[in-house]
C-alpha positions in Angstrom: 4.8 -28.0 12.7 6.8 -29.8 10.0 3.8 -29.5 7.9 3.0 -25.5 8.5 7.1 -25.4 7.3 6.2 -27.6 4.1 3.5 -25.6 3.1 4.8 -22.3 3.3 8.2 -23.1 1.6 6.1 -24.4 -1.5 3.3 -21.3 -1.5 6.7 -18.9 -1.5 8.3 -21.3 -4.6 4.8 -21.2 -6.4 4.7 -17.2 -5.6 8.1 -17.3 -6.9 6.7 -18.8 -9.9 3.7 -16.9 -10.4 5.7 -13.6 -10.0 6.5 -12.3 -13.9 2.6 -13.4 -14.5 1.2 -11.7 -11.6 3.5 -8.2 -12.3 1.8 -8.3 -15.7 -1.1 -7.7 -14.3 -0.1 -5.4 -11.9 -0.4 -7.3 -8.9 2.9 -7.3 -6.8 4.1 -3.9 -6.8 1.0 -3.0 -4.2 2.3 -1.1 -0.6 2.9 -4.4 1.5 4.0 -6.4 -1.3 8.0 -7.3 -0.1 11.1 -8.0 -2.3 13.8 -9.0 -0.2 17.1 -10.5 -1.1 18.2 -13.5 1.1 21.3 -15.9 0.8 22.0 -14.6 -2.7 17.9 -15.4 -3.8 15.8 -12.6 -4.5 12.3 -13.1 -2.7 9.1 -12.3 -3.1 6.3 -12.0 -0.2 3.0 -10.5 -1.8 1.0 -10.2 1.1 -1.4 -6.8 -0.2 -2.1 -8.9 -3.6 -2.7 -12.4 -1.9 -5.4 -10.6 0.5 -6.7 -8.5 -2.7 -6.6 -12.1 -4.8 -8.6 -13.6 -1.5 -11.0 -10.7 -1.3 -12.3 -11.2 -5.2 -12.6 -14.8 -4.7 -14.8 -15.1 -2.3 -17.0 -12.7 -3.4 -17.3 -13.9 -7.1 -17.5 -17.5 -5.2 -20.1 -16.0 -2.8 -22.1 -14.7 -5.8 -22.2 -18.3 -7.6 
C-alpha cells in the first residue's frame, strides 16, 4: 500500500513538473484534464492527456 502512495505522489510532482511543457503542446487543457487547488497548491490531474500520451505509445511501440 505504502508503495501505490509513493508512486502516485511522485507521478503528480513529475506531472507537476511536466505541466508548462506539456500546455505548450497543447496537452492538459483536454475535457478530463483537472486543475484543482488544494491546501494553498494548485494541482494538476491530466488524466484525458496521460490516456492520449498512453494510446500513441503503444501504437508507435507496437509498430517498431
Amino acid at each position: 500500500m505504502l508503495r501505490w502512495v509513493i508512486v502516485t505522489f511522485l507521478a503528480l510532482l513529475l506531472i507537476s513538473w511536466a505541466r508548462p511543457w506539456m500546455e505548450k503542446m497543447g496537452l492538459g487543457k483536454l475535457p478530463g484534464d483537472f486543475h484543482f487547488k488544494l491546501f494553498g497548491r494548485e494541482w494538476f490531474v491530466p488524466l484525458t492527456s496521460t490516456l492520449l500520451l498512453s494510446f500513441l505509445l503503444s501504437v508507435i511501440a507496437k509498430l517498431l
